[in-house]
N, C-alpha and C positions, 0 to 999 in steps of 0.2 A: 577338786572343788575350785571352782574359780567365780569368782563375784561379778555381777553386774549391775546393770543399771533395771531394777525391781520391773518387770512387765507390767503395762496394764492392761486390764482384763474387763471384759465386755460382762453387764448383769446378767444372771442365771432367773434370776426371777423375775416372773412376769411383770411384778407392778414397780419394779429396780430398775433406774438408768443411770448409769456408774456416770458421775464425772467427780472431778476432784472436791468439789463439795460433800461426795460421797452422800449425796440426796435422794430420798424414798419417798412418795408418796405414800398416803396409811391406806387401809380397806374401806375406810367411809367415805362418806360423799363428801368431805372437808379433806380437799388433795394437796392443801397447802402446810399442813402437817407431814412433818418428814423427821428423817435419824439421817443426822452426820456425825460417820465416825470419824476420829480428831486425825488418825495415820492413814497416808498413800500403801500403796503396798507395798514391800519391801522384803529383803532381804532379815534375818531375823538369828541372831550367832547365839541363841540360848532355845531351851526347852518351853519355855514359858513366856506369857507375851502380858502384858497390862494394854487393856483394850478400853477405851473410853468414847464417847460419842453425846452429842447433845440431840433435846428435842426442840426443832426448828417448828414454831407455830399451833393450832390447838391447844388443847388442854392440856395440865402438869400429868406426867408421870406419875404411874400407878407401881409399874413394875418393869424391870427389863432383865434378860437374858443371854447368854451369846453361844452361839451354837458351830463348831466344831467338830465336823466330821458328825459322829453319832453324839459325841459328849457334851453337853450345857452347863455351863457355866454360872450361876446367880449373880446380879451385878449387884450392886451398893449405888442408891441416890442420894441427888445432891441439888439442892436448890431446888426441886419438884422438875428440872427438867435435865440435869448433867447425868452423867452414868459412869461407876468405874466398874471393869469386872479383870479376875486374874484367870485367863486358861490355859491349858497345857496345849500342846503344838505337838505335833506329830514326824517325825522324819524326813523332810523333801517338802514339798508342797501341800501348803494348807489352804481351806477355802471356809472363810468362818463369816456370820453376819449379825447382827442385834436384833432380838426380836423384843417388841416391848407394846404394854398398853398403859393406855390414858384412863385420866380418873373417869372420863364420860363411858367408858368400853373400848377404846377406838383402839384398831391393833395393827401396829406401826412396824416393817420392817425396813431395815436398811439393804442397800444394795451390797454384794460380797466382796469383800477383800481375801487375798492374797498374801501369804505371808511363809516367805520358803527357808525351813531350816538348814542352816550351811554348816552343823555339825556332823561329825561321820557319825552314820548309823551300827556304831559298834561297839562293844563291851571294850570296856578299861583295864585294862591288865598291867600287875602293879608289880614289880617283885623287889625282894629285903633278901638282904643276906646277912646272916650273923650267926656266931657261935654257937656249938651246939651244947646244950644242956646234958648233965649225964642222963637223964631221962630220955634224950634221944637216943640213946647211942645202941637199943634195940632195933631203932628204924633204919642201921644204913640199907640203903642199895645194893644190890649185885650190882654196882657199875663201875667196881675200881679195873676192870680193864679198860672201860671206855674215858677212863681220866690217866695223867700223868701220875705215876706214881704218890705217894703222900711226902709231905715232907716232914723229915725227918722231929718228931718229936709236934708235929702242928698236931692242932684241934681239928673234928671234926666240922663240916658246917651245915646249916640251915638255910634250905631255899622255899624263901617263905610268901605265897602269893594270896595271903589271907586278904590281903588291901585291895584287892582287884574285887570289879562291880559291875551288875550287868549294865546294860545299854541305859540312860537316862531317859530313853525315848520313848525304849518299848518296854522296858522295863522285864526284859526276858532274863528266866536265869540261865548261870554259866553250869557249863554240865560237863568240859574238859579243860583237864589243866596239864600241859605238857613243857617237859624241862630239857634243854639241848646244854650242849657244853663248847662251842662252836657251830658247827653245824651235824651234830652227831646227837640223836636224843638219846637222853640218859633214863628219864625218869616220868612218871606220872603221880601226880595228885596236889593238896593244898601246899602239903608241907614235907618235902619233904628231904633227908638227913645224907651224906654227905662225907668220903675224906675229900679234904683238904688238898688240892696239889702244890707241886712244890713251885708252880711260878704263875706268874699272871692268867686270869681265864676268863673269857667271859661268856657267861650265862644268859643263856632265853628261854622267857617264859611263853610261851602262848594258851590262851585262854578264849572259850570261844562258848555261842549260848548255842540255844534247841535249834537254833535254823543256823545255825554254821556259820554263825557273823562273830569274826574271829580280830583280837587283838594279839599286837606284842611287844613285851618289854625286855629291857637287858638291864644285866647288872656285872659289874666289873666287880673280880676276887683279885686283891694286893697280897701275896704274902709280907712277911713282914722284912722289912728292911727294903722295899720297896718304895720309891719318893714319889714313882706315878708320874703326874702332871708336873709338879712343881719342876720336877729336874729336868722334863721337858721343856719347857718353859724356858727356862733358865740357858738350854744349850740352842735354842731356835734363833733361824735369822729369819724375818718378816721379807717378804717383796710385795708391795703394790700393783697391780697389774690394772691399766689402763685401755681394755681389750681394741680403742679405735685406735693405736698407737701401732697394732700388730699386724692392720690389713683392711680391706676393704671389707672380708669376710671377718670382722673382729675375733670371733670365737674359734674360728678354725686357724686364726694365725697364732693364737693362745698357744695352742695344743700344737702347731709344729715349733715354737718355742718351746714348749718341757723340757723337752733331753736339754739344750742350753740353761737353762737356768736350774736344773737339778746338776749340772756338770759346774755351775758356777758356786753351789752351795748351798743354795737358800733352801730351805726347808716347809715352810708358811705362806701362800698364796693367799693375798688380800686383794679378789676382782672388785672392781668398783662395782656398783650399783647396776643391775641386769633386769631389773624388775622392769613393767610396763611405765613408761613416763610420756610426757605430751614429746613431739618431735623435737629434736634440737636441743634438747634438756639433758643436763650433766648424767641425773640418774636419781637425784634426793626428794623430783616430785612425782611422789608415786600414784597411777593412776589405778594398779591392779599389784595388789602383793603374790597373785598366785601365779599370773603368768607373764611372761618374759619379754624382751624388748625385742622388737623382731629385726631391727634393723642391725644385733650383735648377732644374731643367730636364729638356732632350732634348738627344743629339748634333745633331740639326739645328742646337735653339738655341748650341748652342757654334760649330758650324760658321757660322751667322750672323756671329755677334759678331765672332768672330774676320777674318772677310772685309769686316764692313765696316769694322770700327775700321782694316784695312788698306787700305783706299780713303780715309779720313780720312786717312792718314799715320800712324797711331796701332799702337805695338808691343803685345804680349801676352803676357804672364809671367803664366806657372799657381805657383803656391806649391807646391814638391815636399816635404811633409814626409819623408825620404827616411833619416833617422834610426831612426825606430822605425817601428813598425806598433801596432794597438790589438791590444787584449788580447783582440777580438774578432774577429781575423782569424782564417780559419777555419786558417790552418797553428798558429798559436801556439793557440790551441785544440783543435787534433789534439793538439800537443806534450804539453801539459798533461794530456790526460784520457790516452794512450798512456805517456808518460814517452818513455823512450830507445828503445823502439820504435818511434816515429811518425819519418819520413823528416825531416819539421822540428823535429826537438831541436835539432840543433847550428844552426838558421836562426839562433838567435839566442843574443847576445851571454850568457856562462852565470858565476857565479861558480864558487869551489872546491866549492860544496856544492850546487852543479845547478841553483841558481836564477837566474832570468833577471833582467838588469840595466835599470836608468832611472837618469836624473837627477832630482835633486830630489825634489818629493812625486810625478812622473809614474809612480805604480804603474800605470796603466791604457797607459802608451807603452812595452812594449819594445823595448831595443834591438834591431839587428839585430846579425849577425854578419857583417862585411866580410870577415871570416877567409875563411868558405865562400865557394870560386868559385860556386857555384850561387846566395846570395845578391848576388853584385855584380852577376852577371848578370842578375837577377828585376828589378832596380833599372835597370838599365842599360836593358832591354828596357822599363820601362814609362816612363822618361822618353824614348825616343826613338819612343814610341807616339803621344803628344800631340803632338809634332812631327811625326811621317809622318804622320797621320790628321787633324791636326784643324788645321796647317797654324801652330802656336803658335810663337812667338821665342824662347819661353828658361824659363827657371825664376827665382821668388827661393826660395834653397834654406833653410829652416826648421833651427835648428839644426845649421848646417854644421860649426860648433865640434867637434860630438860625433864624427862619423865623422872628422873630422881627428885627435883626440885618438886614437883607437880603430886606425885605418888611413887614416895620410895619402897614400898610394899610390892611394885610389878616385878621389878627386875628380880627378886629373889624366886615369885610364882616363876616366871618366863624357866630361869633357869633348873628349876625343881622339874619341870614342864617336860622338858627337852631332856635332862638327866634321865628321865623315867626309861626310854627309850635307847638314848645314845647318850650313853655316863662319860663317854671320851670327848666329847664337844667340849669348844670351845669357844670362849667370850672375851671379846677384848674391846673396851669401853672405852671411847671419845669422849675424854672427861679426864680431872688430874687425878697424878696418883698422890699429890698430896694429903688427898679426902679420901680416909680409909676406908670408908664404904664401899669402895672397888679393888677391897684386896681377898685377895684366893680365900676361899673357894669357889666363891661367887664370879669370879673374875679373872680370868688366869693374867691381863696386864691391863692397865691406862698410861694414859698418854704421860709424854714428857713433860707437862705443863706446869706455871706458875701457881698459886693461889689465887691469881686473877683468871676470869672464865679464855679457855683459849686462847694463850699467852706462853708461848713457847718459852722455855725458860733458856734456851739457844738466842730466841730473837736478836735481844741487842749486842750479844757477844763479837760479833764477828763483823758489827758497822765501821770499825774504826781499827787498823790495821796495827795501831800501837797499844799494848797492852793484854792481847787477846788470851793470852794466857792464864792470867791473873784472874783475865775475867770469866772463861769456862772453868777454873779453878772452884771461883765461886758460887758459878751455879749450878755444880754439879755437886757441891754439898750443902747447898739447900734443897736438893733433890731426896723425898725419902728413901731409903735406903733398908728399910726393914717392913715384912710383911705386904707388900705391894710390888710387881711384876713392874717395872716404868719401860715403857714402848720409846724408846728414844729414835731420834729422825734428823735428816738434816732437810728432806724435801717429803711432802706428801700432797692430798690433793690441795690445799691450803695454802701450801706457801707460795702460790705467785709462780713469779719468774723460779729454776732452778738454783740452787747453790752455784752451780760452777759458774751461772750466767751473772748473778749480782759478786761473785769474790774472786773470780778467777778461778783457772787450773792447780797452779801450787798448793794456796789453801784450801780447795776443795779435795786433796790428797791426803794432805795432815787431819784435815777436820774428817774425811771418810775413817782414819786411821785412829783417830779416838773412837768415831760411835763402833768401831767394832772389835772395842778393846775396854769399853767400857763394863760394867754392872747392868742388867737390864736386857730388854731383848730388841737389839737393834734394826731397824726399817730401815729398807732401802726401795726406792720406788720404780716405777716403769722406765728404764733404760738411762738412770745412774750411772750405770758400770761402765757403759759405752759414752760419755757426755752429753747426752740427748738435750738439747735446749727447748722447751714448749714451755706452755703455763696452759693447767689442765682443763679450765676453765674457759680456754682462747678455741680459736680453731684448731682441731685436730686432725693431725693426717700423719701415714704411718711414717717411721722413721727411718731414717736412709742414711745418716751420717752417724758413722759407728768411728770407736773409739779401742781400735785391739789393745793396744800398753795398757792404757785406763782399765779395760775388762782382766786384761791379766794382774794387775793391781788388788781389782777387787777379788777375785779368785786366789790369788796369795793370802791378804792376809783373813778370808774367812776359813781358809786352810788351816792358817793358823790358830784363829778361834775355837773351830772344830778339836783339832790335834791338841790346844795345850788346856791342860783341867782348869788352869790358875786364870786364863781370862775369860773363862763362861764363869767364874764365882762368882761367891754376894761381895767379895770385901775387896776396900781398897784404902791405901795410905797413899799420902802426898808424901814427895821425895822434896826436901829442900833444894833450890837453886840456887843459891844466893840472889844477888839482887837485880839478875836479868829476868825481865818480865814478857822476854820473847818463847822461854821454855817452859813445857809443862811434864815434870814426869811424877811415875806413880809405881806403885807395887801393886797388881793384882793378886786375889792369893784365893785358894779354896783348899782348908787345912793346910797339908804340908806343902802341896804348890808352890811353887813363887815365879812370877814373870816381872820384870821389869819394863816399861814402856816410856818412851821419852821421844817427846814432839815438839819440833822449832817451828815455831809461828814467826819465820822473820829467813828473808831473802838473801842472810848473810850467815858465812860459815862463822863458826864459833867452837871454842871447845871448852867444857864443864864436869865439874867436880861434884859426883854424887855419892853421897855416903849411907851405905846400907845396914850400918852397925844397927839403928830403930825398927828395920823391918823385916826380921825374920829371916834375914838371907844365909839361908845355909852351910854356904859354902866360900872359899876366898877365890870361888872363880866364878867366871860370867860365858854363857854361850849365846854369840848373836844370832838370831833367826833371819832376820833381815835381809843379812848378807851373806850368800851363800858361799862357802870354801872361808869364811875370816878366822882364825886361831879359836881359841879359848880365852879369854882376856884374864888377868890376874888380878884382884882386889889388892889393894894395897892400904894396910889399916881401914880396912873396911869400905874404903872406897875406889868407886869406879870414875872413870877418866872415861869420858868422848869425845870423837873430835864429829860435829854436825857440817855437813851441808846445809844448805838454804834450803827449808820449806823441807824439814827431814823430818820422819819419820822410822822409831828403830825401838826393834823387841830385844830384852834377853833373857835368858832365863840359869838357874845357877849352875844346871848341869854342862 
């Protein structure tokens, strides 16, 4: 489905000359009586349409009607000449017009409109899984060959597609319901019963009516001790991907990039914004949510990238600017040049005096309006388009802040939406993780931010070269720490110039060396690893000055990340310094874990006394990671001794 700008369409009836007054002559000799309906034609994201129209001249209104396909509608007057009527809409394209008479006789119709449903023409298919009842336990299946064994001492389960509904459109019923287990069908009917396997599965349902228009949902089975998403989450490194950075051909330099950036570690592919936008534009003003920017590529090439980065192991997050649309989408450009007659005025967000809403200096982003069900649904439908079609993980959702301020009731629909389908998806929300409202499930991370809107809680840390220590100290425990995923970053498309370009090489080492040894699931963006200097927002063109040490740098210590349990945990303790405010160290820990990490923000070697007796450290010895072939180092009364280089950075851990 892809949306455009509504066709217009020439009158069908003989005494109809369509113009945007949408004006009719009546059948009497008085041709200065006419019906204008209040909407241009349009595009229409619901089953139902509220159709209204005035009577221009003559006599008041007697009665009106509106006619759709075969079916009519009764309208409601109003002041002897307004009209409102509700009718149902049809699948595809509609052609409906008002038929009405005056109190003298006189019998008035309007010329036709147009109005084309951009929902799929297909039954809902919903599916539930949950334990099964001893009453089931007559119903299992013949299908325990075609599943993994049971586990040991597990319940039975229920796969349950009672929630699924025919079409809204045609209103046909469902006449098959079929159940796979992968790609292997296991079963047929509403409900039916189930062992249990002994590891993760995931289930589809397909469901389909009398003329063969078929849906399908999945559903994911955890057994137990199973953490799922959260541990995933937890163990993920994020990269940003900046596709004009990669090539002339953006998408196709993507995809010969994989094998390097799965070799480098990162796990998480966040492409910027691909959707249709006016030329020249970053990617946040969207002119078409369904189809793609042509100057990154083709759907093949997305369909590539996408299948191989998931043969790598590598996920894929499309950026949903999902907030506004540009000023050059063709509804918010009907709105404008129509006013209150164009079918999208109310798309979008409007103040008391009809004009349409932004943040900040964003005149060219209108807001939407979450209000309208026809816009949650426009929204709804195009993010689970790049999911069914093109086979994507999930969204990082662009300004999630705003439509939570506006209607925080979307994002949980959105998400329900998409689960229905693809229960593995994932959401990671441009918004702080201060505000619990963006904590899992609904969310698997947000951003590292302040309590102010977009306010990196990094920002000022690192302006002022004395102190830096003390000062990421403190705002990484005002940072929550419990039930919210925090996306921490030192660059993304927002900050400007690069790290390394505003602080140097040194501290952009130590500070890489915290965010990937911190709590949280660390970002690293398009060509970090190598020192790439752009600002994403300037001119872009691909990159050519690489940085090998710097890439093997970051390749070590997400090695490290990966390999030790203790620095993907939740928890961490500050290790006292004494009263140099050039070092920052800490214990990582995930249960019996323990890693030590200790970072010199300062150009000058030094050596420090840290004592592990407060954290948990197991043993009286220390093993460097760091440094590769260095001894086992010996605790001495519970303390450890280092001697730092300038601008060091050093792991250990007790084994």
């Amino acid at each position: 489905m892809k949306p455009g700008t509504a066709k217009k369409s020439v009158g069908i009836l003989a005494l109809c000359a369509l113009s945007l007054q949408a004006s009719c002559s009546s059948t009497r000799a008085d041709v200065t009586q006419r019906i204008e309906l209040s909407s241009a034609d349009a595009d229409v994201w619901a089953y139902e349409l509220t159709v209204t129209g005035t009577l221009i001249g003559g006599d008041a209104l007697k009665s009106c009607q509106v006619q759709v396909a075969e079916r009519v509608a009764p309208a409601s007057l109003s002041g002897g000449r307004e009209f409102r009527a509700r009718v149902r809409l049809d699948p595809g394209d509609n052609q409906l017009h008002a038929i009405c008479r005056t109190r003298d006789g006189a019998r008035v119709v309007s010329p036709p409109r147009r109005f084309r449903v951009r929902l799929p023409a297909t039954p809902t298919a919903v599916a539930r899984l949950e334990a099964a009842a001893k009453s089931d336990s007559a119903r299992i299946e013949r299908a325990d060959s075609l599943l993994s064994k049971r586990a040991e001492g597990s319940a039975d389960l229920v796969l349950d597609a009672s929630g699924s509904s025919a079409n809204l459109g045609t209103g046909r019923e469902l006449v098959r319901y079929e159940w796979f287990a992968g790609d292997t069908a296991i079963a047929k009917g509403v409900r039916v019963t189930l062992p249990a396997p002994a590891h993760r599965q995931l289930y589809s349902l397909r469901v389909c009516d009398d003329r063969a228009q078929c849906d399908v949902a999945r559903v994911l089975y955890r057994p137990a001790g199973d953490r799922g998403s959260e541990e995933e989450v937890r163990d993920a490194v994020m990269y940003g991907v900046l596709p004009p950075l990669y090539g002339a051909q953006p998408l196709r330099g993507v995809i010969a990039a994989l094998h390097n950036l799965a070799e480098l570690g990162v796990d998480v592919l966040w492409l910027a914004p691909l959707f249709r936008a006016p030329e020249g534009d970053y990617g946040y003003a969207v002119t078409d949510y369904f189809r793609m920017r042509s100057d990154y590529g083709t759907d093949s090439d997305l369909r590539e990238l996408v299948s191989r980065a998931h043969k790598l192991g590598l996920r894929v997050l499309l950026d949903l600017p999902a907030n506004h649309s540009s000023h050059e989408h063709p509804y918010f450009a009907e709105a404008a040049a129509l006013g209150r007659r164009s079918h999208y005025w109310d798309f979008y967000d409007r103040d008391a005096a009809g004009e349409a809403t932004h943040y900040f200096d964003w005149t060219n982003l209108p807001n939407l309006n979450y209000a309208n069900p026809e816009v949650a649904r426009l929204m709804t439908e195009a993010a689970s388009h790049w999911l069914d079609v093109f086979d994507v993980d999930g969204y990082r959702l662009d300004a999630a802040w705003g439509i939570r301020q506006r209607n925080p009731e979307w994002w949980p629909q959105l998400e329900a939406a998409l689960a229905r389908k693809h229960p593995e998806h994932w959401l990671v929300a441009e918004a702080s993780a201060h505000d619990s409202y963006y904590r899992p499930p609904l969310f698997e991370a947000a951003y590292d931010w302040t309590a102010d809107l977009g306010k990196h809680s990094w920002k000022d840390v690192f302006e002022q070269k004395a102190g830096i220590a003390q000062r990421l100290a403190a705002a990484l425990q005002s940072t929550p720490q419990t039930g919210v995923h925090v996306l921490r970053f030192l660059n993304n498309n927002d900050t400007g110039a690069r790290f390394i370009t505003r602080h140097g090489p040194e501290l952009n080492r130590v500070a890489t060396a915290a965010l990937l040894t911190l709590p949280g699931m660390p970002c690293l963006y398009s060509f970090d690893e190598v020192g790439a200097e752009f600002e994403p927002y300037g001119e872009l063109a691909p990159v050519q000055k690489r940085n090998p040490a710097l890439r093997a740098f970051h390749r070590e210590w997400i090695r490290m990340r990966r390999t030790q349990r203790a620095l993907r945990g939740p928890d961490i303790t500050y290790v006292h310094v004494g009263t140099r405010d050039e070092v920052l160290a800490y214990v990582r820990s995930d249960g019996d874990a323990r890693a030590l990490v200790v970072l010199s923000f300062s150009g000058k070697p030094q050596e420090i006394s840290l004592s592990l007796s407060e954290h948990g450290w197991p043993t009286r010895m220390a093993r460097e990671l760091t440094r590769k072939g260095q001894p086992r180092t010996a605790l001495r009364a519970n303390t450890l001794r280092v001697k730092l280089s300038g601008w060091d950075a050093r792991v250990f851990t007790p084994r």
